[in-house]
N, C-alpha and C positions, 0 to 999 in steps of 0.2 A: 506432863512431859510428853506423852504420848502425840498430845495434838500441836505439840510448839514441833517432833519430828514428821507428822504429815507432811503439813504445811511448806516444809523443806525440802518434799522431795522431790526430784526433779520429775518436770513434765516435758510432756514430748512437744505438744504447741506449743511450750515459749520455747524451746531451742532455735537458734542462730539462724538454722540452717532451714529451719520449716516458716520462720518466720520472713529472709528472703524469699525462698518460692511464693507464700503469700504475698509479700509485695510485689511482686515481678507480674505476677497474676493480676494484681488491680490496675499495675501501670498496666495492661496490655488491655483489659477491659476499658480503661479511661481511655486511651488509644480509640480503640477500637467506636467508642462513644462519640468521639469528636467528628472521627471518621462521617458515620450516621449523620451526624447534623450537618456538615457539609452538603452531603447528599441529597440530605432535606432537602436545604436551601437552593440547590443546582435542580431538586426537582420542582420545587416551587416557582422559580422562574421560571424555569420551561415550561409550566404549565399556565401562566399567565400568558408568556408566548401562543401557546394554541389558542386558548380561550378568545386569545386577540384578532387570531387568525379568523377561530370559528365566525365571530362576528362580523369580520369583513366580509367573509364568502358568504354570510346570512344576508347582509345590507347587499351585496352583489345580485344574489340570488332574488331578491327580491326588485333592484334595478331592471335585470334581465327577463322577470314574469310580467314587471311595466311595459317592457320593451316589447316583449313579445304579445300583449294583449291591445299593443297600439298599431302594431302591423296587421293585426284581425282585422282592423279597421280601413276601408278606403282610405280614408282621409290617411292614415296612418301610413299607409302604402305610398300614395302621394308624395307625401313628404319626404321618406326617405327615399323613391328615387329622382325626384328635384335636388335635394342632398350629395346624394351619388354621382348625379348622370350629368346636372345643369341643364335640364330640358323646361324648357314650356308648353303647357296648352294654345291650342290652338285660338289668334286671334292676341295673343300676351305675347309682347314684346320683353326679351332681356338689353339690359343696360350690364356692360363690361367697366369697371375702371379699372384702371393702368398703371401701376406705381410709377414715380419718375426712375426712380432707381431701375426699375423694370426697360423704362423708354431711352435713359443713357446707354444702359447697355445692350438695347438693339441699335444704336445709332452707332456705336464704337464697332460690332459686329459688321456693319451694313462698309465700312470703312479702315481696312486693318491697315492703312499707312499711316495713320497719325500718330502711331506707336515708333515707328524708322528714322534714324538717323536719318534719310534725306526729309520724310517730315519735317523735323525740326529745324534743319536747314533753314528749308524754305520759309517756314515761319517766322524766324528770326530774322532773314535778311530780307525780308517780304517780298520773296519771289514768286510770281505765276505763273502758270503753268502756261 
């Protein structure tokens, strides 16, 4: 009899009221957890973002020590200001060409009444000047 009245007696963890605070406690840790992995996730992207970056500025960086060990060079030098300038050495002819689109509209430039009412005029009822 003695251990059938143990058994019965009341404890303090199972009461109502300690076993809400415990629960309240794990929802806010669960909370709290989800939270965290979120944050992973947003850190982990961003970090694939730099990573991507790092690598662009590397293949850059390594463009621009091309670049710079081609201008050490005469030849190097040469080219970029033929590039820049459009000049030639002496004795070397350049050759321009001229888009039409480019040659229309210096010819509409060169003649701004064909745009006027009396332009049209005259063209229609094929009047000379």
């Amino acid at each position: 009899m003695a251990d059938f009245n143990r058994k019965n007696t009341y404890s303090f963890w199972h009461s109502p009221v300690v076993l809400f605070v415990l629960f309240c406690i794990l929802v806010l840790f669960a909370y709290n957890v989800f939270g965290l992995i979120k944050k992973e996730r947003e850190t982990a992207k961003k970090k694939e973002l730099i990573l991507a970056n790092i690598e662009t500025l590397r293949k850059r960086e390594s463009d621009i020590t091309k670049d710079i060990e081609k201008i050490k060079t005469d030849e190097g030098v040469e080219e970029i200001i033929r590039d820049k300038f459009q000049v030639t050495k002496e004795g070397e002819k350049m050759v321009v060409i001229v888009d039409d689109e480019k040659k229309e509209n210096i010819v509409s430039e060169e003649n701004p009444d064909n745009h006027s009412f009396w332009a049209w005029f005259k063209k229609t009822f094929g009047i000379k000047n």
